[in-house]
C-alpha positions as CSV (number, residue, x, y, z in Angstrom):
1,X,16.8,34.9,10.4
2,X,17.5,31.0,11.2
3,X,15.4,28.8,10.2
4,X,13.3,25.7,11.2
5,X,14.2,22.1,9.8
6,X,11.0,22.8,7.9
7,X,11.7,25.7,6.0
8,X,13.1,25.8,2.8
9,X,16.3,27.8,2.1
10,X,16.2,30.1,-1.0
11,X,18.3,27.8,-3.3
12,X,15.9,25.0,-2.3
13,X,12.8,27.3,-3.2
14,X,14.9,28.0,-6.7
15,X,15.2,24.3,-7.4
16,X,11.7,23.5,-6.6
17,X,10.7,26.1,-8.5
18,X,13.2,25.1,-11.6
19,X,11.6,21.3,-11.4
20,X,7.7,22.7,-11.2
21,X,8.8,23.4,-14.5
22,X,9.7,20.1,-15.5
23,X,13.7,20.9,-15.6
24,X,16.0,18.6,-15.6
25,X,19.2,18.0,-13.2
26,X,21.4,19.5,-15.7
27,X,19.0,22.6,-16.7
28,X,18.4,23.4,-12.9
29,X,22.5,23.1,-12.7
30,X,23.0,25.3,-16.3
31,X,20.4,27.9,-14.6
32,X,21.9,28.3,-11.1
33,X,25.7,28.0,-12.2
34,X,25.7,25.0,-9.8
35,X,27.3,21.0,-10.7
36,X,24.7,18.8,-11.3
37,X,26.0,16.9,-8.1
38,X,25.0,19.8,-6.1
39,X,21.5,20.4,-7.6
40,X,21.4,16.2,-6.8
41,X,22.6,17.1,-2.9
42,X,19.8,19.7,-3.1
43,X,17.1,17.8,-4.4
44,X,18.3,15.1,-1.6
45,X,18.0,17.4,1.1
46,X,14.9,18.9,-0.3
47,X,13.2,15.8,-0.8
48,X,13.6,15.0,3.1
49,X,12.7,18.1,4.0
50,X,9.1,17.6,1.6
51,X,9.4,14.2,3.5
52,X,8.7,12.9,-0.4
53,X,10.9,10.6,-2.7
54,X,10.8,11.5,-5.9
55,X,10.5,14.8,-7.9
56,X,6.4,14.0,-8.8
57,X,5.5,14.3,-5.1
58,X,7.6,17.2,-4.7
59,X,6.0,19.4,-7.5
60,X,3.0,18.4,-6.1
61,X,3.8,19.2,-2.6
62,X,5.7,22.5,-3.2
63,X,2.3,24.6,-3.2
64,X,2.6,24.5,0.6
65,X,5.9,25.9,0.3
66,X,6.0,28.3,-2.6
67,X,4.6,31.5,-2.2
């Protein structure tokens, strides 16, 4: 299923989920097997999507999104 410049993608969901628990860049990386630089590319991407700018309002936006 495609989806919508809205929805999240499942690694987006995983790193949202990841900094709702107060992880850092480097934890969220360790946890996923990912380069910090991609969890950074992410977080960029997820941010815009949130329409947010840093990871505060995105924690506390993500309850519209997590499910």
């Amino acid at each position: 299923m495609a989806s919508t410049d809205n929805e999240l993608t499942k690694r987006q969901r995983d790193i949202l989920l990841l900094i709702r628990l107060g992880k850092t860049n480097k934890e969220v990386a360790q946890d996923l097997g990912l380069s910090v630089n991609t969890v950074k590319t992410h977080l960029k991407n997820l941010f815009g999507k949130l329409q947010v700018t840093n990871r505060t309002q995105a924690t506390l936006k993500s309850e519209e999104y997590i499910h």
